[in-house]
Chimera marker file (.cmm) of the C-alpha trace (Angstrom):
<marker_set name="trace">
<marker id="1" x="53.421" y="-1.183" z="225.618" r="1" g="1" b="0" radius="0.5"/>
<marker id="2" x="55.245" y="2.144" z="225.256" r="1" g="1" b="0" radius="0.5"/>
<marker id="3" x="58.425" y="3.762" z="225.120" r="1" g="1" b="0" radius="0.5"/>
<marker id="4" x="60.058" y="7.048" z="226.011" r="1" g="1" b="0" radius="0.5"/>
<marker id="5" x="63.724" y="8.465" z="225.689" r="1" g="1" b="0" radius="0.5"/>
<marker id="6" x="65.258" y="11.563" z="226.488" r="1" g="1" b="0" radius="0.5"/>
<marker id="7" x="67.781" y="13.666" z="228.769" r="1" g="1" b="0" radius="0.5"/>
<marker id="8" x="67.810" y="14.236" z="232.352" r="1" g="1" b="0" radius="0.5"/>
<marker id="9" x="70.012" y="16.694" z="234.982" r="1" g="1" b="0" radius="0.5"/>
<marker id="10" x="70.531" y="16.283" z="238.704" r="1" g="1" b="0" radius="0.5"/>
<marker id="11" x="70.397" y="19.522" z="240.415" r="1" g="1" b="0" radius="0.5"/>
<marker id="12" x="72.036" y="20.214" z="243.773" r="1" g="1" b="0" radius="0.5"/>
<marker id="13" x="68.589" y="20.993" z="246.319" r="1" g="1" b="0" radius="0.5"/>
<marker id="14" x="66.581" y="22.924" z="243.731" r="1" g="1" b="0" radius="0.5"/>
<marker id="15" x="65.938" y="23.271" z="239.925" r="1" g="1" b="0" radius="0.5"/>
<marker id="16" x="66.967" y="26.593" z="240.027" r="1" g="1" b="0" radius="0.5"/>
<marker id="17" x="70.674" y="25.604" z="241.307" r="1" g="1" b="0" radius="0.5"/>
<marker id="18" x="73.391" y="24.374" z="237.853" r="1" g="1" b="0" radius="0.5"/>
<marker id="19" x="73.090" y="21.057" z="236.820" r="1" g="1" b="0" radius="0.5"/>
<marker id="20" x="75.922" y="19.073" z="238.370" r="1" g="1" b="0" radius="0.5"/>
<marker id="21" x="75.194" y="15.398" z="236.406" r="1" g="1" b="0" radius="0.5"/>
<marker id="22" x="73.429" y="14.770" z="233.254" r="1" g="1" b="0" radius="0.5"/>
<marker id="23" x="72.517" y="12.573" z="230.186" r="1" g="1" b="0" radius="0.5"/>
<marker id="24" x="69.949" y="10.637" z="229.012" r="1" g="1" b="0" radius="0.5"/>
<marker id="25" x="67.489" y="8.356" z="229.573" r="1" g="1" b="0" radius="0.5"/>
<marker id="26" x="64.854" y="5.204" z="227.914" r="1" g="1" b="0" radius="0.5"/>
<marker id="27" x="61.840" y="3.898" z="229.565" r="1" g="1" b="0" radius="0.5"/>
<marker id="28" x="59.564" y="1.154" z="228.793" r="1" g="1" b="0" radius="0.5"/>
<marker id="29" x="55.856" y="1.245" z="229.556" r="1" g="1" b="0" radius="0.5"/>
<marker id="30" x="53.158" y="-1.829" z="229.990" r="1" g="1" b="0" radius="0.5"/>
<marker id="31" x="49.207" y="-1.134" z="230.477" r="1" g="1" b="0" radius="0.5"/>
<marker id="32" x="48.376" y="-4.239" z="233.060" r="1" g="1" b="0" radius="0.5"/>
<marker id="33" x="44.774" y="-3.572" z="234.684" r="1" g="1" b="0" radius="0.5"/>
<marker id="34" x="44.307" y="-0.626" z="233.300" r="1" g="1" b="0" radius="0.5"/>
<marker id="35" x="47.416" y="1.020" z="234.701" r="1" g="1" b="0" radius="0.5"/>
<marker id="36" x="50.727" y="1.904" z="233.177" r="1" g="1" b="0" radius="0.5"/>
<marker id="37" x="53.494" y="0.165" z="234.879" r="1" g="1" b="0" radius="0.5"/>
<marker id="38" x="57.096" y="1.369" z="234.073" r="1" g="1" b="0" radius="0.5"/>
<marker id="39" x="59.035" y="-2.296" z="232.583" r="1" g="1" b="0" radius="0.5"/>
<marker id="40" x="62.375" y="-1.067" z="232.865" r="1" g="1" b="0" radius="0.5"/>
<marker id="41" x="64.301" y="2.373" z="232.605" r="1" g="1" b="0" radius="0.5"/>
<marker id="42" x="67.873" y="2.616" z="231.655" r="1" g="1" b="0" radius="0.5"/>
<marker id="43" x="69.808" y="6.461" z="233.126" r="1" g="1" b="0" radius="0.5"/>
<marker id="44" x="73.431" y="7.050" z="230.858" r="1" g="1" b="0" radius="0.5"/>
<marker id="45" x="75.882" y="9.839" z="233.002" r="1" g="1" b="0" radius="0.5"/>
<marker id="46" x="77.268" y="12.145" z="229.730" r="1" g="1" b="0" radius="0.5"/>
<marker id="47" x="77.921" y="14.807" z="231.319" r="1" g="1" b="0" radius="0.5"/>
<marker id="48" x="79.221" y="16.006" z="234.671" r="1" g="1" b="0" radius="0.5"/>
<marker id="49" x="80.387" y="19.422" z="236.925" r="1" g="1" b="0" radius="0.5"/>
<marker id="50" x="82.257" y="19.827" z="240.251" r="1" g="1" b="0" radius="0.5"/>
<marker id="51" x="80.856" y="17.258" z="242.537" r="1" g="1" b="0" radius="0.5"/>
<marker id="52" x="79.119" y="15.611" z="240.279" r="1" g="1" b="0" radius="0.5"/>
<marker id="53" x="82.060" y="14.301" z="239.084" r="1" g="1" b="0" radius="0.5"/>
<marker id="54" x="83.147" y="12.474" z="242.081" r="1" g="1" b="0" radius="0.5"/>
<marker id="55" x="80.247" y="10.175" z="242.223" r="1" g="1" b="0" radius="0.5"/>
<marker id="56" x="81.908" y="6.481" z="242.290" r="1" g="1" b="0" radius="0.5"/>
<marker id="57" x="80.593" y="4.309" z="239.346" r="1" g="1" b="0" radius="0.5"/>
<marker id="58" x="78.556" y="1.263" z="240.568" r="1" g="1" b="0" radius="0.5"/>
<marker id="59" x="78.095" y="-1.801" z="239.142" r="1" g="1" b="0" radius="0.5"/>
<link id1="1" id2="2" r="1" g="1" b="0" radius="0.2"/>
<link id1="2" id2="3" r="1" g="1" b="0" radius="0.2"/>
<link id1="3" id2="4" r="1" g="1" b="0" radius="0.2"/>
<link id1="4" id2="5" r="1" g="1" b="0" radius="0.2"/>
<link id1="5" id2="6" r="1" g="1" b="0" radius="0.2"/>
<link id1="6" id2="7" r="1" g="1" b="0" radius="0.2"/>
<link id1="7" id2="8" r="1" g="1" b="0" radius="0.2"/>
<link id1="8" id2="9" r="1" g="1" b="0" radius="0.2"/>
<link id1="9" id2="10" r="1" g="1" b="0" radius="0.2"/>
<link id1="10" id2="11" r="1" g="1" b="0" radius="0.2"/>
<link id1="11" id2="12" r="1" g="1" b="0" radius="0.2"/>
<link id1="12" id2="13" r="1" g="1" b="0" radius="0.2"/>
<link id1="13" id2="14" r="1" g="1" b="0" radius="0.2"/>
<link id1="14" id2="15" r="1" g="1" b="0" radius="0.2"/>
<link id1="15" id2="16" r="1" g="1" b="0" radius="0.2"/>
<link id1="16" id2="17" r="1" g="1" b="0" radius="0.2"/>
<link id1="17" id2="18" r="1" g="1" b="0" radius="0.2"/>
<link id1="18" id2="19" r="1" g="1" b="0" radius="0.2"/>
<link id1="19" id2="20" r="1" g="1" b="0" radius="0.2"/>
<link id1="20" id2="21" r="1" g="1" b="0" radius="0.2"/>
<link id1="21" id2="22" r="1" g="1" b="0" radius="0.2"/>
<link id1="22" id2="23" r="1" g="1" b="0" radius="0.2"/>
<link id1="23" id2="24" r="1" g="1" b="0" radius="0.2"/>
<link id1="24" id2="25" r="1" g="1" b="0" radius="0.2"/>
<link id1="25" id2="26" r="1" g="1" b="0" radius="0.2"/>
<link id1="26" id2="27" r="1" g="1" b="0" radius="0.2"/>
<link id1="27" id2="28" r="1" g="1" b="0" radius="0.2"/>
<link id1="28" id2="29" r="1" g="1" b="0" radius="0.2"/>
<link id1="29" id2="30" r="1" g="1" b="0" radius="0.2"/>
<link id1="30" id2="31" r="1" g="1" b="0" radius="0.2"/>
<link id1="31" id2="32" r="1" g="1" b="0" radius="0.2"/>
<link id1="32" id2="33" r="1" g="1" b="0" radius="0.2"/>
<link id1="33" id2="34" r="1" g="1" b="0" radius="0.2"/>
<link id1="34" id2="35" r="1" g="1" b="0" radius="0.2"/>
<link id1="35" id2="36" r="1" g="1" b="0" radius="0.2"/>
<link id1="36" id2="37" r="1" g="1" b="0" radius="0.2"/>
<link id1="37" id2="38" r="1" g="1" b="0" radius="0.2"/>
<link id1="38" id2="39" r="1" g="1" b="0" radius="0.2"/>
<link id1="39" id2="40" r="1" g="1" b="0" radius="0.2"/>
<link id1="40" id2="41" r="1" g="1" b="0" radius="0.2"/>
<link id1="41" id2="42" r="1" g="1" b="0" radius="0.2"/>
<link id1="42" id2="43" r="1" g="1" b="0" radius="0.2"/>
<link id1="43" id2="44" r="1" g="1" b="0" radius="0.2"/>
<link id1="44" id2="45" r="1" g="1" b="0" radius="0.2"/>
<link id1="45" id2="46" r="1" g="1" b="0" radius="0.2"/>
<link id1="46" id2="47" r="1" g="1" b="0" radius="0.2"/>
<link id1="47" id2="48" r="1" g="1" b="0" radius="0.2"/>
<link id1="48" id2="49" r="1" g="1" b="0" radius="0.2"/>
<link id1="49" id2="50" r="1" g="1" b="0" radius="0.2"/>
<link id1="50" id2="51" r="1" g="1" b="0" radius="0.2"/>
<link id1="51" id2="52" r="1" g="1" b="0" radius="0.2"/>
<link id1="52" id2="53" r="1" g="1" b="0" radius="0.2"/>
<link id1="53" id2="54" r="1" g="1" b="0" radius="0.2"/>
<link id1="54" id2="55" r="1" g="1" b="0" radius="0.2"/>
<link id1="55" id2="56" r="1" g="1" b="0" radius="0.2"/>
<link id1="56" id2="57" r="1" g="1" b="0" radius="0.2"/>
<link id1="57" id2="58" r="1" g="1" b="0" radius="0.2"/>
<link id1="58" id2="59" r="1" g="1" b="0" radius="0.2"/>
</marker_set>
């Protein structure tokens, strides 16, 4: 098993554009046949610009 955690940032059609949404993020890993399956990820909105402030929250 293995875990990661760190931040993330949506971008409006490329990388190069400003970040619109960000935060962070946790991961957790499992090895099953050889192959590292993702368990479960968790994404936390922090931060926010223009429209990525308008997104609606979802439950």
């Amino acid at each position: 098993m293995a875990y990661e955690e760190g931040r993330w940032s949506g971008h409006p059609g490329t990388v190069a554009a400003p970040a619109i949404i960000g935060g962070r993020y946790s991961a957790q890993w499992v090895k099953r046949g050889g192959q590292w399956l993702i368990r479960s990820e968790v994404f936390v909105a922090l931060t926010c610009a223009d429209a990525g402030c308008k997104y609606p929250a979802a439950p």
